[in-house]
N, C-alpha and C positions, 0 to 999 in steps of 0.2 A: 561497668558497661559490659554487655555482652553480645557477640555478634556472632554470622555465620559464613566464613568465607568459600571462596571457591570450592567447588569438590564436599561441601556440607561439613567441613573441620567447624567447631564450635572456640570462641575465641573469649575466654573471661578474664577480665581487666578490673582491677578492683584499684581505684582511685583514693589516696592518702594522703594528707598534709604532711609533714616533713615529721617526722619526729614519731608518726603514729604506725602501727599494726594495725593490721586485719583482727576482728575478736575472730575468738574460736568458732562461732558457726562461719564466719567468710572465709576463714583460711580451711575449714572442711567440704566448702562448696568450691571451693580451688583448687581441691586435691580430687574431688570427685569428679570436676570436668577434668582435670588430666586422665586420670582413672581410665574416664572415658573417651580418650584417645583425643580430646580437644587441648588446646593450651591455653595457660592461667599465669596470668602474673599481678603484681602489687606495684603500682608509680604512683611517684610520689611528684609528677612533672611533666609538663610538653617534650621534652627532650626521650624521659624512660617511656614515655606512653610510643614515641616514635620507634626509642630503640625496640621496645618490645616486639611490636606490630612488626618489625624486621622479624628480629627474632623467630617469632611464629611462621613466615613466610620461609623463611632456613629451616621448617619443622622441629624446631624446638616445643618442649612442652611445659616449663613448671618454671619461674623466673620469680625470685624477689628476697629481697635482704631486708632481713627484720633490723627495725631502728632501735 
């Protein structure tokens, strides 16, 4: 998912079943929206997609734990 909140911050969310990683081109397009001053994370759940979207609002930038 990617979106653009307030203020033009770019917001990329990259959606996984339990168990999976991002392959290497989505975990480099994750690093390059941080890069680019937006934030990127990896959930694996309604619960991290929420935490995240906090997250990002507190100006964080780069969020996810490889399975």
């Amino acid at each position: 998912m990617i979106g653009v909140v307030r203020g033009g911050r770019v917001i990329a969310i990259e959606v996984k079943r339990p168990g999976e990683n991002p392959t290497p081109q989505q975990r480099a397009w994750l690093i390059a929206c941080y890069r680019w001053g937006g934030f990127a994370a990896v959930v694996r759940s309604v619960d991290d997609a929420m935490a995240a979207l906090a997250a990002s609002e507190r100006g964080a930038g780069l969020e996810w734990n490889e399975q």
